[in-house]
C-alpha positions, -999 to 999 in steps of 0.1 A, spaced: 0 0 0 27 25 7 46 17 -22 15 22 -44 9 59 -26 45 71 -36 56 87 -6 84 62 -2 115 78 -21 130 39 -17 124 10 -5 139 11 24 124 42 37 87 18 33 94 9 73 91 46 77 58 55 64 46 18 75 48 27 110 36 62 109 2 50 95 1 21 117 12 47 149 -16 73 143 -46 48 154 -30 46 187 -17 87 192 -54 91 182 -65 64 207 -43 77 233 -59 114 230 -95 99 238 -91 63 257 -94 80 291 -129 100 281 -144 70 266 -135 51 299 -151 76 320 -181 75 300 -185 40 304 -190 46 343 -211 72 336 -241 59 308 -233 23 309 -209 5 286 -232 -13 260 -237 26 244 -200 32 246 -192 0 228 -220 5 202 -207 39 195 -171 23 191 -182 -3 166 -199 20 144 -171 44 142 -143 17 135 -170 4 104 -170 39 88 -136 48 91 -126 10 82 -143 16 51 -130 49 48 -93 38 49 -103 7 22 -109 35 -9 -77 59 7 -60 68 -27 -32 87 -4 -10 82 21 -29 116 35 -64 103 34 -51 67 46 -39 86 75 -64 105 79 -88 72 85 -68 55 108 -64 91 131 -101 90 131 -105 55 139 -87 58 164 -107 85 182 -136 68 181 -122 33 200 -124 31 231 -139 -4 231 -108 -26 246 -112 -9 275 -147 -9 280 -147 -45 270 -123 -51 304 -145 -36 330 -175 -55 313 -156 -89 317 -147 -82 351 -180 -72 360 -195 -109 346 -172 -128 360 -162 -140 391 -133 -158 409 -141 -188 397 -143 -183 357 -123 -145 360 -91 -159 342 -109 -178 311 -134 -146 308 -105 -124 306 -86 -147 284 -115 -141 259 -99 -105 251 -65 -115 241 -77 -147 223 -102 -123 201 -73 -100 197 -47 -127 188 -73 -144 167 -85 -110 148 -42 -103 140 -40 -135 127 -70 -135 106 -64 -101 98 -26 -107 86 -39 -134 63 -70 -120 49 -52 -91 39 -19 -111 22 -44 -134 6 -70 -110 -7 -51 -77 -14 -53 -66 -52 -76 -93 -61 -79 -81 -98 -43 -92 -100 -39 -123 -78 -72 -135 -93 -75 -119 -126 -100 -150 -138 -120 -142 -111 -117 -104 -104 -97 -88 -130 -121 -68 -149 -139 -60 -119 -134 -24 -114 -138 -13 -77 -111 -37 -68 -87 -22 -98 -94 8 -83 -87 2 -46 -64 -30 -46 -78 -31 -6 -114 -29 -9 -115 -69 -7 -102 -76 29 -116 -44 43 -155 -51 30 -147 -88 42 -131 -72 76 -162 -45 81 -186 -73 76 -177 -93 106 -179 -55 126 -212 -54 110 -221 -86 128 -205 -76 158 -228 -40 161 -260 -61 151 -252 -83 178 -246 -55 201 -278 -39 192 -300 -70 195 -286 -95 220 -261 -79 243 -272 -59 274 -257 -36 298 -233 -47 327 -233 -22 343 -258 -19 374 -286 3 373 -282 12 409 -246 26 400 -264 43 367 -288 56 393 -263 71 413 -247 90 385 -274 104 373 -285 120 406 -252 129 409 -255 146 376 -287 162 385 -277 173 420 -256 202 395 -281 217 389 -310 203 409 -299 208 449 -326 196 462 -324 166 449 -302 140 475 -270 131 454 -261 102 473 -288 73 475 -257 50 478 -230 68 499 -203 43 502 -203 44 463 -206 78 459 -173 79 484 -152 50 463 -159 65 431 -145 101 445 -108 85 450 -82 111 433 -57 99 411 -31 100 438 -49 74 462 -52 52 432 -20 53 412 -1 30 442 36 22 440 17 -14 432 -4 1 402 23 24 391 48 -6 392 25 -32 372 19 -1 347 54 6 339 62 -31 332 34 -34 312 44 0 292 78 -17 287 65 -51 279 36 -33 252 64 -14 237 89 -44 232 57 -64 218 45 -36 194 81 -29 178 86 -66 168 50 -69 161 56 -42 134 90 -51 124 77 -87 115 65 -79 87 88 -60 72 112 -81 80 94 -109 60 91 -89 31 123 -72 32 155 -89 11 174 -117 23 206 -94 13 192 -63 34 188 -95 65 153 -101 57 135 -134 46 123 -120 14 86 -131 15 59 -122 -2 27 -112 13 12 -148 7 43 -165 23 37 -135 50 2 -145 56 8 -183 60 38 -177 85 10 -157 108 -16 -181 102 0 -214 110 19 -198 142 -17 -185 151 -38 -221 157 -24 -228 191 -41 -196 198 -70 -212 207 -58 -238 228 -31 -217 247 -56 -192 253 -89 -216 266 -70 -240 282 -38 -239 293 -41 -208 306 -66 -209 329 -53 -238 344 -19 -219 351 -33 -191 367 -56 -211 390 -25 -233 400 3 -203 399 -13 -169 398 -14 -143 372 23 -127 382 39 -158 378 18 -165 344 28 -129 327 68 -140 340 69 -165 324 49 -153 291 81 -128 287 103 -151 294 91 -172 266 93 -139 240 128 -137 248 143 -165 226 120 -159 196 129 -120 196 171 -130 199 168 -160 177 143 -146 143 165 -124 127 195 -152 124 169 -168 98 180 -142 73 209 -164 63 190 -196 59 166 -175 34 195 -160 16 207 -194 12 170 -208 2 168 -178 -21 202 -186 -40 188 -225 -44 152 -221 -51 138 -241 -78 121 -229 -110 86 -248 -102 62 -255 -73 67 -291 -90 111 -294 -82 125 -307 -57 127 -280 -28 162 -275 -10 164 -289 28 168 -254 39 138 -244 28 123 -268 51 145 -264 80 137 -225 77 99 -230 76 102 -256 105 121 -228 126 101 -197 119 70 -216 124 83 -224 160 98 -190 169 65 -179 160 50 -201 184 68 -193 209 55 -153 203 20 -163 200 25 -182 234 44 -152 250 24 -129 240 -12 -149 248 3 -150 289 19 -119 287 -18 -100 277 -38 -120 296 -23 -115 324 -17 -78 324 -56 -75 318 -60 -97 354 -37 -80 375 -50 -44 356 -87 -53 368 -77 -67 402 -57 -35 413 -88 -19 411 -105 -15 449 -137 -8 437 -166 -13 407 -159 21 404 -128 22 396 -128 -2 373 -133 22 341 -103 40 354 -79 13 366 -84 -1 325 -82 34 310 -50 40 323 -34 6 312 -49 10 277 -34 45 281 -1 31 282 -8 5 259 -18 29 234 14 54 237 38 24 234 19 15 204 28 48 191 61 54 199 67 16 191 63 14 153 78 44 147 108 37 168 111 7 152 105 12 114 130 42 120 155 18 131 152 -6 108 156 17 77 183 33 91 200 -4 101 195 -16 69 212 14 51 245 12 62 269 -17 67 270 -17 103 287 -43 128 264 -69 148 241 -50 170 236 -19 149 228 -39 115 192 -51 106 197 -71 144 193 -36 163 155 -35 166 153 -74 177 182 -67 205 166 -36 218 134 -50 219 149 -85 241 164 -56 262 134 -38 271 117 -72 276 143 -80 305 145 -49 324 106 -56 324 113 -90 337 137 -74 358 111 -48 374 84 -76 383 100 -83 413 91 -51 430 55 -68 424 39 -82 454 21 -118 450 -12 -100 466 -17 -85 433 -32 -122 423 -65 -113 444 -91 -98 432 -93 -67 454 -127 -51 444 -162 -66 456 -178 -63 427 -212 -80 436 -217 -47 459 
C-alpha cells in the first residue's frame, strides 16, 4: 500500500511510512481512551461499545478506498478517536465474571485480539489486489482495480457489522442500574440541589478517590512493566512484517505477502488452545504474576533468535527451484520448521503476557468504580507504546538496513533492543507483590 501511494522515495524508507500509519490509530486512541472510559461509568458501557463499533465500520471503510498516504492517515487518526472499546470491554468482563471463571473470561480478550491479527494478517496477504492475484475471477472487476484493498476491508467490516448487530440486538448492559442511578443523581444534583446526590454513599465515596490514592507504587509498578512489555511487543509486532518482506541481502527473509500471511496463520492455531485452556489452568494453580513472568520469558528467545533466519533465506533464495513441482532444497524446510516455531513461541508469550496484564489491571482496582479508570490507564499506556513503538522501530530498521554496520547496529538492532526492554521488564516484576493475584474489588456490591 505504501509503495502504491508514492511517498516512499526507496524502498527502504517503506518501514518509515509503514509505522507512521500504523502509529496514528493509537496517538489518536491515546488522545480519547481515558474520556471513553469515564463515559462507560457514567451511561453504561453497551452505548460506549456500540458507539465504538460503528465508528471503527465507517472509518474502516474509509481507509479501504484511501488513494493517499494523506487520506489513509487521515482514517486511521479518526478511527482511532472513536475506539475506546478494549477498555470498555475489560470492566464489562470483570463485571461478569467472578473468581471462579475471571481468568478464562478475561482470556477471551486477548484470544479475540490474537485471533483477529492472525486472521487479519492473512485476509489481507491473501485478498489484497484481487484483480491481480485473481485476474480470472476479479480482473475486470473495477472497484477492486481501483482500490487493490477494498476486498479484505469489506470482508473485515462485515464481521464488525455482525458484531454491532449483535450489540444492538442481543447484548445488554453490565453495568448496574443502581450505579447508573447514582450517576445520574449525581448529575442532576448540579443543577438540581434539592435533589439528594447520594442514594448509595459508600459508592458515591469510592468512586471520588483522586488519582493520587489510586496510582499506588503497586499500580504504578504493574503499569510501567506493562508499558515496557507493550512497547517491546508492538516494535517486533511491526517489524515482523517487514522483515518478511524485506531482502534476504538487506537480512530479511524475502517473503511475499502470501508466504507472510501463512507464517502468521499457522503460528496462530495454538491460539486457541493456549488461550482456553492452558491458561486458565496456570493461573488457578500459579497466579497471574507468575503467568505474565513466564509469558516474557518465553518472547525472549524468539525475539534473539528470528533475525538469524535471514541467512537460511538467503541461502533458500540462492537455491530455489524454477517450479512449485522441483524438488525443494532442505533449507527451505528447515527455515519453515524454525520460523513456524519462533513464532510459536511469540504467540504463546504474548497470549500470557496480555492476559495476564488484563487480570492484574482489573484486580488493582479497589472498587466497581474504579474499574473504568484502573483499564483506561493501562490501555493509556498500551496505546502510547503502540505509538512510539512502530515508529521507533521502522525508524531503526531503515536506518539499520542502510548502512553496513557491525552486529548490534545492522538489521539485528530493533530485535536486540526489543529483548532488552523485555528484561528490564522482567527485571522490574520483582518489585510486584504476590497479593496482586486477588481480586481486590467486591464487585457483587
Amino acid at each position: 500500500m505504501i509503495d502504491r501511494f508514492g511517498v516512499a522515495s526507496s524502498p527502504k524508507d517503506i518501514a518509515f511510512y509503514a509505522s507512521l500509519l500504523f502509529s496514528s490509530f493509537s496517538v489518536s486512541q491515546a488522545m480519547t481512551i481515558m474520556y471513553w472510559s469515564r463515559l462507560s461509568d457514567r451511561i453504561g458501557r453497551r452505548p460506549v461499545l456500540l458507539m465504538g463499533l460503528l465508528g471503527n465500520l465507517t472509518t474502516f471503510l474509509l481507509f479501504s478506498i484511501s488513494t493517499s498516504f494523506s487520506m489513509a492517515l487521515g482514517a486511521r487518526s479518526l478511527n482511532g478517536l472513536l475506539s475506546g472499546n478494549v477498555a470498555v470491554m475489560k470492566s464489562v468482563l470483570a463485571e461478569i465474571s467472578d473468581d471462579s471463571n475471571r481468568a478464562r473470561m478475561m482470556a477471551l480478550l486477548p484470544l479475540t485480539w490474537n485471533v483477529g491479527s492472525v486472521a487479519g494478517a492473512a485476509i489481507g496477504g491473501l485478498l489484497a489486489d484481487p484483480a491481480v492475484q485473481f485476474p480470472g475471477l476479479f480482473g475486470s472487476f473495477k472497484p477492486f482495480i481501483a482500490f487493490p484493498y477494498l476486498l479484505p476491508c469489506l470482508v473485515g467490516s462485515s464481521v464488525t457489522a455482525a458484531g454491532l448487530l449483535v450489540g444492538v440486538f442481543v447484548v445488554k448492559e453490565t453495568l448496574p442500574k443502581s450505579h447508573l442511578l447514582n450517576q445520574a443523581r449525581s448529575l442532576a444534583a448540579d443543577t438540581t440541589p434539592l435533589i439528594n446526590p447520594l442514594p448509595l454513599e459508600q459508592q458515591a465515596a469510592q468512586s471520588s478517590r483522586t488519582y493520587r490514592q489510586l496510582m499506588t507504587p503497586t499500580v504504578q509498578t504493574v503499569m510501567v512493566t506493562n508499558a515496557i512489555t507493550c512497547l517491546a511487543i508492538s516494535m517486533s509486532d511491526q517489524i515482523y512484517p517487514i522483515f518478511a518482506a524485506t531482502s534476504a541481502a538487506d537480512g530479511g527473509l524475502g517473503f511475499g505477502t502470501r508466504s507472510i500471511g501463512y507464517s502468521l496463520a499457522v503460528a496462530g492455531l495454538a491460539v486457541f488452545y493456549m488461550q482456553l485452556v492452558t491458561y486458565p489452568k496456570l493461573e488457578r494453580k500459579y497466579g497471574a504474576l507468575f503467568c505474565y513472568r513466564q509469558g516474557q520469558k518465553i518472547l525472549i528467545p524468539f525475539l534473539l533468535a528470528t533475525p538469524f533466519l535471514s541467512r537460511l533465506a538467503a541461502r533458500c533464495a540462492h537455491r530455489q527451484p524454477s517450479s512449485l513441482s522441483a524438488v525443494w532444497p532442505l533449507e527451505f524446510y528447515v527455515l519453515w520448521t524454525l520460523l513456524v516455531v519462533l513464532l510459536l513461541l511469540r504467540v504463546m508469550g504474548q497470549v500470557l503476557i496480555f492476559t495476564s496484564i488484563n487480570l492484574l489491571t482489573a484486580n488493582l482496582a479497589p472498587t466497581r468504580a474504579d474499574l473504568g479508570f484502573m483499564n483506561g490507564v493501562q490501555q493509556l499506556a498500551m496505546s502510547t507504546t503502540r505509538v512510539v513503538g512502530p515508529l521507533l522501530a521502522g525508524t531503526m530498521w531503515s536506518w539499520s538496513i542502510k548502512y553496513e554496520l557491525p552486529y548490534l547496529l545492522n538489521a539485528h538492532a530493533v530485535w536486540v533492543f526489543c529483548v532488552a526492554l523485555t528484561c528490564t521488564s522482567l527485571f522490574l516484576t520483582r518489585r510486584i507483590p504476590e497479593s496482586v493475584n486477588k481480586f481486590a474489588a467486591d464487585l457483587k456490591s
